[in-house]
N, C-alpha and C positions, 0 to 999 in steps of 0.2 A: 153444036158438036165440037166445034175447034174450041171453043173456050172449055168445055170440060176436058179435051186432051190436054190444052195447057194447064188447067188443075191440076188432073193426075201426075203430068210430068214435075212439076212444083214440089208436091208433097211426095212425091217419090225421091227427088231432089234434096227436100228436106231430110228425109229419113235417110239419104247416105248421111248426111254431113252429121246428124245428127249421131250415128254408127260410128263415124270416123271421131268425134269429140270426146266418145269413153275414153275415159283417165282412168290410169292402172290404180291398184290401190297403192298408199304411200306410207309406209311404215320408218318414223325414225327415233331415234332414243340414245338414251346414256346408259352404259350399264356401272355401277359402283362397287368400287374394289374387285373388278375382275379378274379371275385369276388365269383366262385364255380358254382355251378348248373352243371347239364349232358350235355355231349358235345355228339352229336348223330348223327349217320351217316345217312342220311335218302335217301331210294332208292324212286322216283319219280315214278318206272315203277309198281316195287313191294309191294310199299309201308312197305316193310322190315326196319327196325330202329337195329343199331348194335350203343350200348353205346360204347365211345372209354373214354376207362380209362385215367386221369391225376393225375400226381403223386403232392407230396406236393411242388415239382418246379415249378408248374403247365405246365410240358411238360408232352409229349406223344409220345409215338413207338407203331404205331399200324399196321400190316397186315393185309388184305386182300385179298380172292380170288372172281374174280367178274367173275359168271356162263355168264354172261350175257350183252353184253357193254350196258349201261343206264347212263341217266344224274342221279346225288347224290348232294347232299349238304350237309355240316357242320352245324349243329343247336345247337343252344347255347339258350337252354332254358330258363336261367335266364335271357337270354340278350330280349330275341322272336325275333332273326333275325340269318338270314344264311347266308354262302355261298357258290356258286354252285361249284362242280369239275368234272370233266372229270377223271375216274380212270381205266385202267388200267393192268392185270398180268403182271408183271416185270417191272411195274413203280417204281421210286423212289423220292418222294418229302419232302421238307425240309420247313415246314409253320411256318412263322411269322405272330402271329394273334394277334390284338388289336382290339378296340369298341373307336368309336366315335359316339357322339350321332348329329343328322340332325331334323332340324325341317320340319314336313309336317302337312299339316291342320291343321296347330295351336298346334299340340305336338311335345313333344323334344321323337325322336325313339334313337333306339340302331345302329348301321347301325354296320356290322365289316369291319376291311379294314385287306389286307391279303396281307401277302409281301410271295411270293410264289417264291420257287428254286427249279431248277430239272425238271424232265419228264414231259409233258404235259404243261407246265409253258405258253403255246401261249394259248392252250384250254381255260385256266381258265383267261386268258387276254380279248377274247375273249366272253366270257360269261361276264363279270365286263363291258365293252363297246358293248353288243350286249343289247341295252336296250331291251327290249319286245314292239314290233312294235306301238301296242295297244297306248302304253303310248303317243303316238307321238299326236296320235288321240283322243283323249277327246272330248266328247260329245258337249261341246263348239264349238268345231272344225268343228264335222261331221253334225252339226245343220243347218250350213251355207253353206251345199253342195249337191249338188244333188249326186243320189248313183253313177252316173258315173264319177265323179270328185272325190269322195273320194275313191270309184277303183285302179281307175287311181294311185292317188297318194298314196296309200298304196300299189301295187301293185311295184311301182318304190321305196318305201321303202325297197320294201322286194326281190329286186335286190341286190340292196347298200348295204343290209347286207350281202346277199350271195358271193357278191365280196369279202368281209370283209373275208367269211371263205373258200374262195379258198386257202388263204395266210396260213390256219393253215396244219403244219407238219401232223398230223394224220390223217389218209383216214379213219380210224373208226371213227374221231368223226366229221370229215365234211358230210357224208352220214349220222350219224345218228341226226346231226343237220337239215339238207337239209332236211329230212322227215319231224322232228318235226314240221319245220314252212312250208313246204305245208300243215302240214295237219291241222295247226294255220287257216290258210285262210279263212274257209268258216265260223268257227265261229267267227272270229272276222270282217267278212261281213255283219252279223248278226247285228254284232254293230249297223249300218241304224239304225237298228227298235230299239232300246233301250233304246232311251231318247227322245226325241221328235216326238209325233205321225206326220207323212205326209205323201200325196201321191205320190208314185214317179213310174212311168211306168218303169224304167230298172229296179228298185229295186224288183217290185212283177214276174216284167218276170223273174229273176235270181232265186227268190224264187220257183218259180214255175218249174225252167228248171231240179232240179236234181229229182230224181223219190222216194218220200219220203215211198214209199208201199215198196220198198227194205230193207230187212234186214241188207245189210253191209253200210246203210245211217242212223243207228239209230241215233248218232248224229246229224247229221241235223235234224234229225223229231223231236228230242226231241225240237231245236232250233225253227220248228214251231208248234207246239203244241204252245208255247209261243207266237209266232207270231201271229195266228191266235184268241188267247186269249184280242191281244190289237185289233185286229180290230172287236172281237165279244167279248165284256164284258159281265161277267156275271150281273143276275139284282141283288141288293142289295140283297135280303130276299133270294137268295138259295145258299145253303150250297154247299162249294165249290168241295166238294167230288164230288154230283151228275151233276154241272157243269163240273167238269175234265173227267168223265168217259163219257157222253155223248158226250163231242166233240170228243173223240174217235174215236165213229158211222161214225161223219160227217167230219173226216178228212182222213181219213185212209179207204182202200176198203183192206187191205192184213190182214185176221185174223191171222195172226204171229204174227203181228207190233202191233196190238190191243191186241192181250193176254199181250206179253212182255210189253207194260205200263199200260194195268190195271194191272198184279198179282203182279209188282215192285212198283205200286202208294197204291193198298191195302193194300200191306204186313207193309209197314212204316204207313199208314193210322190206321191201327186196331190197331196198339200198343202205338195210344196214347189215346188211349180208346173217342173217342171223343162223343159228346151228340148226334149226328146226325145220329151214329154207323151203328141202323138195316135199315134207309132209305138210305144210301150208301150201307152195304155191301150187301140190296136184289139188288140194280139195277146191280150191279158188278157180280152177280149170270148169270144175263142176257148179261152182255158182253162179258167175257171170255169164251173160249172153253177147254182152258185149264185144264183138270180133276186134274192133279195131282196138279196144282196148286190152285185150288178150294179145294182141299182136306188139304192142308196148310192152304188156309185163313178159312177154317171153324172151324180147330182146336184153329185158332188167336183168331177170333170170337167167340168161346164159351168160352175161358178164359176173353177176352178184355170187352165183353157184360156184365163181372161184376165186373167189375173196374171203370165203368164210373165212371164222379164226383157226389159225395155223397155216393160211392159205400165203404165198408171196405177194406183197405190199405191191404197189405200181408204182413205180419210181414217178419223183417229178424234179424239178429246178425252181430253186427259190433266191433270191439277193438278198445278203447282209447289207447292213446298216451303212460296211465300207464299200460296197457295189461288189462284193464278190460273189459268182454264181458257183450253191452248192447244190446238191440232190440229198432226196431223203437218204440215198442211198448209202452217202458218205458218212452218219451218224451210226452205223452200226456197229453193235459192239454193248448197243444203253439201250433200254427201252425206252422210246420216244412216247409223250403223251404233247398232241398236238391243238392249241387254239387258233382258228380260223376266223378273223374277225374283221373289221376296218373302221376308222374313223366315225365314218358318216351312219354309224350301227348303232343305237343306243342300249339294246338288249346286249349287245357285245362289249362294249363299254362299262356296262353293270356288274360283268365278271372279272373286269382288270382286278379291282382289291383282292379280289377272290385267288386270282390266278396270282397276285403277286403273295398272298400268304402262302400260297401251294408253292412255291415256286420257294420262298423261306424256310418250306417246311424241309426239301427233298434237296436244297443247297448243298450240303455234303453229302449227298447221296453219292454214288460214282455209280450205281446202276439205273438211272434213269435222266434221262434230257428234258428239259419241258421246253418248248419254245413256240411263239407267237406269228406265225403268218398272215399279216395283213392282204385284203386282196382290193385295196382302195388304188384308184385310175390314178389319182395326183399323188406324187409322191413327195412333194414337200408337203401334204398338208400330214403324211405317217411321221416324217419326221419331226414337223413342226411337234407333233403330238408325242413321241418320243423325248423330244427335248425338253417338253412339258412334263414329263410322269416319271421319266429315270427308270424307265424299270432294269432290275437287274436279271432280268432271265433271257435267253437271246431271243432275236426278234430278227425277223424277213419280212420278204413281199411281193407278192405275184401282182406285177401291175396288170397284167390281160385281166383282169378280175372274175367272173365267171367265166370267161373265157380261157382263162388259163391253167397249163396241163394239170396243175392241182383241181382244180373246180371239177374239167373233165372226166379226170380218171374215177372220181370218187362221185361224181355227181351232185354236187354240190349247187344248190338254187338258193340258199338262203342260209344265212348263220345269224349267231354262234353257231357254231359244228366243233364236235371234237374227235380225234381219230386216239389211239392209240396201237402201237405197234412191240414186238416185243423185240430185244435185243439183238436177231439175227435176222430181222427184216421182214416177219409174219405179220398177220395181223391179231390184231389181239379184241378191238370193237373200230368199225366204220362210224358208230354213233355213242360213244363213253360217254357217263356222265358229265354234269359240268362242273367246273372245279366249287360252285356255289352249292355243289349238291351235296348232304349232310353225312354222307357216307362216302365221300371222294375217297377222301387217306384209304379207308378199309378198300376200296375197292381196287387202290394202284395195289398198294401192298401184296395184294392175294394172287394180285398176278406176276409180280416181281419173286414170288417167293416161290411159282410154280416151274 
C-alpha cells in the first residue's frame, strides 16, 4: 500500500511540473516597409484584441497563452486587412509580413502576404488556400440553380476542403476546423434565399425540416425570421419595429424563441430613440413574457422616449488634441455629425477614408461640424495615431471609454456609432448613417436644409 501511495504522489508530482513547464506561444517577425498603426491580435471566438508591440525595427517578440484553442488573426489597422493563424502553447513562429495591394470592385485593398517559419506553418497554409466555400458561390452562381444543385455542389466543395485538412499535422486544429465549417452549412444554405426571390420545393422543404421553436437552432431562426420576411413583405407605411415584432406571433409557437428576439430586437430598437418609439415599444409589452427583460426595456424607454429627434441632446465633456475640455454643448450654432471610434476598433478604422472624404466634402460648410471622438484608455496610442493619419477634421477623446459620460448618456457598448445633432442642440438620429453609407451627403443635406 505505501509503495502505491508513493506512486500516486510521484505522478501527481509529475503532472504539476509538467503544468507548470507549458510555454506560452511565441510569436516573432519583421514586418517590411511599415508604415505604423497597431498590429492587433484578434480572437474570433472571444472577441478579445491583445495589441502586440513593434519596435522602431518594426519587429516584434510577443507571447502568448491561449486558455482556449480558437481561430485568431493579425490585424493591421492602418492596412484594414488580416491574417489568420492557428496558435498554440508551446508554439514557436518566425513571421515575414509585407502588404501588397489587389484590386476588388473597382478599389486597390491592402491584402498582407506572410511568409510564415516554425510550428503550425501547414495551419496557417491551410487557412491562405482554404478560401471560405461561400465565395466559390456568388449569387450569379446560385441564381442559375435550383436548391438541389447547388447542395449538391457546395456540399462536394465542402468535402474537397476537408480532404485538404486531413493532411494538416495538428489534430487540434483539424477538429476545430471540421466543426467550424459543419456548422458554416446551414447558413450558408441560406444563401438560396438571398438574391433572387424563387420558388423551389426542396428549398422550402429543407427550410422547414429543422425545428425553428428549439432554442439550440437560434441561428437558423434568426436566418428565417429573414426568410419569411422576403416571402411576407411588409406594406410601405408601417414601421418596421411593429412589422418585426408581429411576425414573431406568426412564426414561432415556443415563448422562449419569442422573448429572446423581441427583448434583443428592443433593446438595440430603443437606443436609437426612433419617432415610432411608444407604437413599438406598447406592442412589444404584449409580446414578450419576459418580466426582467421588460423591466430593462422600460428603464430604455423612459430615458430613449426623451431623446427623440427634436428632443435636447445630453451634454457630455470631451478633450482636444491640446488637453482642452469642451462639451457638445459649446458647438452650437452648426449641426454636429459625430464619429465615435478608437484605435484598437478595426470596423472603425475602416470609416476614417470615409469620414475624411466627408469631412472634404462639408470643409466650407459653416453649417455643419464633423468631428471624431475616440474613446481609447491610452491616449498616446489616439495620438500616436493622429500623428499618423493628419486628419484634418477635429478630433477629441473620452479616456473613461465606455465608461465615459458620452458612452453613458447615449448608451453606447460598441462602435462605430454615429450621432448627429442639429444646430441648436436637438437631436436629429442617436444612430445616423455611417459616413461609408452610399446615401450619407443626401442624408446630412436633408436635414441641414430642414
Amino acid at each position: 500500500m505505501r509503495h502505491i501511495v508513493i506512486m500516486v504522489l510521484c505522478l501527481l508530482s509529475a503532472g504539476v511540473l509538467t503544468a507548470q513547464e507549458v510555454k506560452p506561444a511565441r510569436l516573432q517577425g519583421k514586418i517590411t516597409d511599415f508604415k505604423g498603426g497597431n498590429v492587433i491580435l484578434f480572437n474570433y471566438e472571444t472577441l478579445e484584441r491583445d495589441t502586440i508591440p513593434v519596435d522602431d525595427n518594426d519587429s516584434f517578440d510577443y507571447a502568448i497563452f491561449q486558455d482556449k484553442l480558437t481561430r485568431t488573426a493579425l490585424y493591421f489597422d492602418k492596412y484594414g486587412c488580416a491574417a489568420d493563424l492557428f496558435i498554440e502553447n508551446g508554439m514557436e513562429a518566425n513571421l515575414g509580413i509585407s502588404f501588397r495591394q489587389e484590386e476588388f470592385q473597382g478599389m486597390l485593398l491592402d491584402e498582407v502576404v506572410l511568409d510564415y517559419q516554425g510550428d503550425n506553418a501547414d495551419c496557417t497554409e491551410f487557412y491562405k488556400n482554404c478560401v471560405k466555400i461561400w465565395m466559390h458561390w456568388p449569387f450569379t452562381r446560385i441564381d442559375t440553380l435550383t436548391f438541389a444543385e447547388y447542395r449538391e455542389g457546395y456540399l462536394e466543395d465542402l468535402d474537397t476542403q476537408k480532404a485538404k485538412l486531413m493532411k494538416v499535422k495538428s489534430a487540434a486544429f483539424r477538429k476545430m476546423m471540421s466543426e467550424a465549417m459543419d456548422a458554416e452549412v446551414p447558413n450558408n444554405l441560406f444563401r438560396y434565399a438571398w438574391s433572387k426571390p424563387k420558388k423551389d420545393a426542396d428549398f422550402e422543404r429543407w427550410v422547414e425540416s429543422f425545428d425553428r421553436n428549439d432554442l439550440a437552432n437560434m441561428e437558423l431562426s434568426r436566418n428565417y425570421i429573414r426568410y419569411y420576411g422576403i416571402c411576407h413583405p411588409k406594406a410601405e407605411d408601417e414601421p418596421y419595429g411593429i412589422y418585426y415584432l408581429n411576425n414573431l406571433k406568426k412564426i414561432f409557437t415556443n415563448q422562449e424563441v419569442i422573448n429572446a428576439f423581441a427583448d434583443s430586437y428592443i433593446e438595440e430598437y430603443l437606443k436609437g430613440a426612433p419617432e415610432d418609439i411608444d407604437e413599438v415599444y406598447a406592442l412589444y409589452k404584449t409580446i414578450s413574457t419576459n418580466m426582467e427583460a421588460r423591466a430593462a426595456a422600460e428603464a430604455l424607454y423612459a430615458r430613449y422616449s426623451g431623446l427623440l429627434p427634436g428632443d435636447e441632446a445630453l451634454d457630455f465633456e470631451m478633450t482636444d488634441e491640446k488637453g482642452k475640455v469642451v462639451r457638445l454643448s459649446d458647438l452650437r450654432g452648426k449641426a454636429v455629425y459625430i464619429d465615435v471610434w478608437a484605435t484598437w476598433c478595426g470596423p472603425c478604422c475602416a470609416e476614417i477614408p470615409h469620414m475624411e472624404k466627408l469631412a472634404a466634402h462639408y470643409a466650407k460648410n459653416k453649417n455643419i461640424e464633423l468631428i471624431s471622438i475616440s474613446i481609447d484608455k491610452d491616449k498616446a496610442k489616439w495620438e500616436k495615431k493622429l500623428a499618423e493619419d493628419k486628419p484634418k477634421w477635429k478630433q477629441y477623446i473620452c479616456l473613461d471609454n465606455y465608461d465615459s459620460q458620452l458612452c453613458k448618456n447615449y448608451d453606447i457598448t460598441g462602435i462605430p456609432r454615429f450621432l448627429f445633432f442639429d444646430k441648436d442642440g436637438k437631436v436629429i438620429s442617436l444612430n445616423a448613417p455611417r459616413p461609408s453609407s452610399e446615401d450619407i451627403i443626401e442624408y446630412i443635406d436633408k436635414h441641414l436644409a430642414e
